[in-house]
C-alpha positions as CSV (number, residue, x, y, z in Angstrom):
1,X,0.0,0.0,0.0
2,X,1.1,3.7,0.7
3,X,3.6,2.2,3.3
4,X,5.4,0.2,0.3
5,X,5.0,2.8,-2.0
6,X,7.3,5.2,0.5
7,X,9.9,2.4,1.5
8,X,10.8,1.5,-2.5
9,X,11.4,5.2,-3.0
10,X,13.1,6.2,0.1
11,X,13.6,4.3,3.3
12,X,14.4,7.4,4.6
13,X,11.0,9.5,3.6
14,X,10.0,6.9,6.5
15,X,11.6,8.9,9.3
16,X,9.7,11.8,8.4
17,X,6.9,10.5,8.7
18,X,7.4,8.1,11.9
19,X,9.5,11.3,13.9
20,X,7.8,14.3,12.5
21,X,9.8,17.3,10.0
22,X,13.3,17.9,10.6
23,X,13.8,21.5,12.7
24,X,17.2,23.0,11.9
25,X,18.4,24.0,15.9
26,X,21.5,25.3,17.0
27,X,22.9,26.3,20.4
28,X,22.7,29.7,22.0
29,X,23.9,31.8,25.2
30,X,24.9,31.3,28.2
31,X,23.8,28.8,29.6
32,X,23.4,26.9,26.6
33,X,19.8,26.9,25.3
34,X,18.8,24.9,21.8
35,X,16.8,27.3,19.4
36,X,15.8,26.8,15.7
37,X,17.5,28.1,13.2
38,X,16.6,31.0,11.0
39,X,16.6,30.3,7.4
40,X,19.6,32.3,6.4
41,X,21.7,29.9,8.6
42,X,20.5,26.6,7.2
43,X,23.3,24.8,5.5
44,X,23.1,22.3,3.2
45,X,23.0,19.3,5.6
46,X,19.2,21.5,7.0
47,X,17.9,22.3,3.5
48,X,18.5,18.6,2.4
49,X,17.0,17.6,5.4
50,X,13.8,20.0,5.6
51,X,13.7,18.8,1.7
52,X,12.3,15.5,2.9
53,X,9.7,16.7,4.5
54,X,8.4,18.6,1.5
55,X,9.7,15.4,-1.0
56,X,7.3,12.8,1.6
57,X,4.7,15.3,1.6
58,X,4.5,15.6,-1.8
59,X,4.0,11.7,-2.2
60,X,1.7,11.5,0.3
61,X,-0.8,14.0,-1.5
62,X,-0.3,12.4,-4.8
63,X,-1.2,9.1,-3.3
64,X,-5.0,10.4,-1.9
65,X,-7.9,11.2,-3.8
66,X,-9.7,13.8,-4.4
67,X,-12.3,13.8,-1.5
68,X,-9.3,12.9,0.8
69,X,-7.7,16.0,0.4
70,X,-9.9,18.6,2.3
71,X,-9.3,16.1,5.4
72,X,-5.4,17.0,5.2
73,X,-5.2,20.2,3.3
74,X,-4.3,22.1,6.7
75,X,-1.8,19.7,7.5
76,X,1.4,21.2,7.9
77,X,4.0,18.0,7.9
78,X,4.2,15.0,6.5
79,X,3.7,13.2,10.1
80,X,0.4,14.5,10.2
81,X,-1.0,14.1,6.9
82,X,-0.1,10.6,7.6
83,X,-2.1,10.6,10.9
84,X,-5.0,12.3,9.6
85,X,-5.1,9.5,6.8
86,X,-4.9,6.9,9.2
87,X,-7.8,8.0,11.3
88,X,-9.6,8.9,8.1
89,X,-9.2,4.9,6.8
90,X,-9.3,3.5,9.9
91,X,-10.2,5.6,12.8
92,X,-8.9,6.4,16.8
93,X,-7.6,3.9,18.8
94,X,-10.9,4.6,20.6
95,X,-13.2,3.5,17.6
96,X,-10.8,0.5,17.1
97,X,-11.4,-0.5,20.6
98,X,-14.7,-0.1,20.4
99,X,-15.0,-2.1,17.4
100,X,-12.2,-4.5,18.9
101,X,-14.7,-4.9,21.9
102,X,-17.9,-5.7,20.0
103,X,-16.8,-8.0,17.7
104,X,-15.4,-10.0,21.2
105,X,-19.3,-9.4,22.5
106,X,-20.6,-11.2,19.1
């Protein structure tokens, strides 16, 4: 499915997904505090990382149709376009327990 689709073109696309974008951060003051980044002070490493993001994105919305994409059109990583297409297919944890639970009833 989707899941295969992702792993044959990038194993890595996966971690975007699974751990959310990458956030350039660098360390400031004294005592040392982590910040993001500003865009002028990505380097290559942080733009090819932040490219993911848009790359796994960008499969994920060609893979929907249509009537799927108002459900993730506000979605603003990969990570959660992923989530809100889970729920969408096959909904919360509490609907699958639910469903898990009446089924054992029957």
């Amino acid at each position: 499915m989707m899941h295969d689709f992702i792993m044959a073109e990038d194993s890595k696309l996966l971690d975007v997904i699974c751990d959310g974008p990458f956030i350039p951060m660098k360390t400031i003051g004294e005592p040392a505090v982590i910040v993001p980044k500003i865009t002028k002070e990505y380097n290559d490493a942080d733009h090819k990382a932040i490219e993911k993001n848009f790359r796994t994105k960008k499969m994920l919305i060609c893979g929907i149709g249509p009537n799927e994409y108002n459900g993730i059109s506000a979605c603003q990583s990969a990570k959660e376009i992923w989530e809100a297409v889970q729920t969408a297919h096959e909904g919360t944890t509490q609907v699958k327990q639910s469903e898990i639970d009446m089924l054992t009833t029957e």
